[in-house]
C-alpha positions, 0 to 999 in steps of 0.5 A, a space after each residue: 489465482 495464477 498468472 495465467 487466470 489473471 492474464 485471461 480475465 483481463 484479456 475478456 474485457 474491453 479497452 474501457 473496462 481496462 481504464 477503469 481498472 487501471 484508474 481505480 487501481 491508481 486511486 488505491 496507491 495514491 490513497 494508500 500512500 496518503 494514508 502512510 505518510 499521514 501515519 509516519 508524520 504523527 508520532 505513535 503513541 502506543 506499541 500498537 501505534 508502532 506496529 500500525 505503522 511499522 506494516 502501513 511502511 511494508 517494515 517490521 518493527 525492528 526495521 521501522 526503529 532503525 528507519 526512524 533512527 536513521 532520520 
């Protein structure tokens, strides 16, 4: 899908639909970003674990130990 079908999908809706497009789409950040810092405050127990985490932060996982190490 590009911008522009984006742009005009959006355009076609009304006031209201918008603001419930933009509530359920804070809902997701807020839920996702709950869900990252309930992930990165246990610690992982495997390296499937790590790898979990490592994507649930957006990191790779060399990018993760060094996070970790910095901490």
């Amino acid at each position: 899908m590009k911008k522009t079908d984006i742009f005009e999908s959006l355009a076609s809706l009304s006031i209201e639909q918008l603001n419930k497009l933009h509530q359920k789409i804070e809902q997701k950040i807020a839920d996702k970003k709950a869900r990252s810092q309930r992930l990165s405050s246990a610690p992982p127990r495997s390296q499937s674990d790590l790898e979990q985490l490592a994507s649930h932060q957006g990191l790779d996982l060399s990018s993760l130990m060094r996070e970790i190490s910095k901490r």
